[in-house]
N, C-alpha and C positions, 0 to 999 in steps of 0.2 A: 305734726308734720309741718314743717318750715314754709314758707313759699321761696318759688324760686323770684329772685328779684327780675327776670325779664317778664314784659310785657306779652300776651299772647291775646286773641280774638277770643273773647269767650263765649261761649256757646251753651245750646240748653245742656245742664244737666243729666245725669242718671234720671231714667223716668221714674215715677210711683212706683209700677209695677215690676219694674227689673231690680228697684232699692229693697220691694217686697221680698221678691224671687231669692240676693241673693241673702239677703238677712235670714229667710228659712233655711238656707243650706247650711249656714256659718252658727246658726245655733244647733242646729240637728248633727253638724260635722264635727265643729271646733266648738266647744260651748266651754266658756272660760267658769271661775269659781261662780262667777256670780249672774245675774242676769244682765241682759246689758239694753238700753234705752238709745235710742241717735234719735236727736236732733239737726235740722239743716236749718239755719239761717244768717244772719250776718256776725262775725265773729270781727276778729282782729286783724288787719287787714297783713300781717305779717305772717302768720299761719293758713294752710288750709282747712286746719282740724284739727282737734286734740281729745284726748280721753281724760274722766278722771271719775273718783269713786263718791260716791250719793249715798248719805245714809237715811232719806227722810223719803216717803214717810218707810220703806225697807231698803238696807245695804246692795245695792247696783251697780254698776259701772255704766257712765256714760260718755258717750260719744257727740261729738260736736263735728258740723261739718260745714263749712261755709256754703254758701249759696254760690250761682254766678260764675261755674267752672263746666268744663267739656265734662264730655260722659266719664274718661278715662281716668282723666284728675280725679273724679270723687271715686270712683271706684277704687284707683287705687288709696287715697285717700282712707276710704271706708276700712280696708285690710290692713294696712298701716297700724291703724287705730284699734282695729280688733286685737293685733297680735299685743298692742299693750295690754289688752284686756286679761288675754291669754298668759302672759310672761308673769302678771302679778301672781302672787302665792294667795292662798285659802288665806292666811292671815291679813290680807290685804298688803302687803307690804311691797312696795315698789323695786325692782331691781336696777341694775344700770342700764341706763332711758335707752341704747340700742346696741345693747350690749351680746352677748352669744345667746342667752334664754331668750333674746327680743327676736334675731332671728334664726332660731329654729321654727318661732311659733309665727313669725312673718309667712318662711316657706310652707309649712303647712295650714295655713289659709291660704295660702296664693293658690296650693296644691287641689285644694279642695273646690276654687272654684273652676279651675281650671279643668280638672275631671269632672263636675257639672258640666262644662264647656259654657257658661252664661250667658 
């Protein structure tokens, strides 16, 4: 996920426990082919996050998510990144980066947390 190039106050983060909270829903909801791993810390300063797949030491999908953004940012962030997880195939193969299969499986994560109410 892109950054947007304006400047904003950045603020604490998604907590520990609501990044626990909503990672149990979104594997038990939406649980894409493979498992999936997130990391938060400093990344590239042009992105807020990206996914990508891990074969060491088993085949995972992971998540990256930068540090140093409001609650809302990583969250949405966080879904963004899932629904790549979700749009790849069993075979691992990538589809178009946000293409119609990216957001069916965008809405249903959105969907999902949303019906939690988080």
């Amino acid at each position: 996920m892109q950054k947007d190039r304006t400047k904003t106050k950045k603020e604490e983060g998604l907590s520990a426990k609501k990044l626990r909270k909503t990672l149990s829903v979104l594997r038990v909801s939406c649980p894409p082919a493979l498992p999936v791993k997130v990391r938060r810390g400093k990344i590239s300063s042009e992105i807020y996050g990206d996914s990508s797949i891990g074969e060491k030491p088993t085949a995972h999908f992971l998540i990256r998510i930068a540090t140093g953004m409001d609650e809302n940012t990583t969250l949405e962030t966080l879904l963004h990144e899932w629904a790549h997880c979700l749009s790849w195939t069993a075979s691992h193969q990538r589809i178009k980066e946000h293409g119609p299969e990216w957001g069916i499986a965008y809405a249903r994560v959105y969907r999902c947390i949303v019906d939690e109410e988080l």
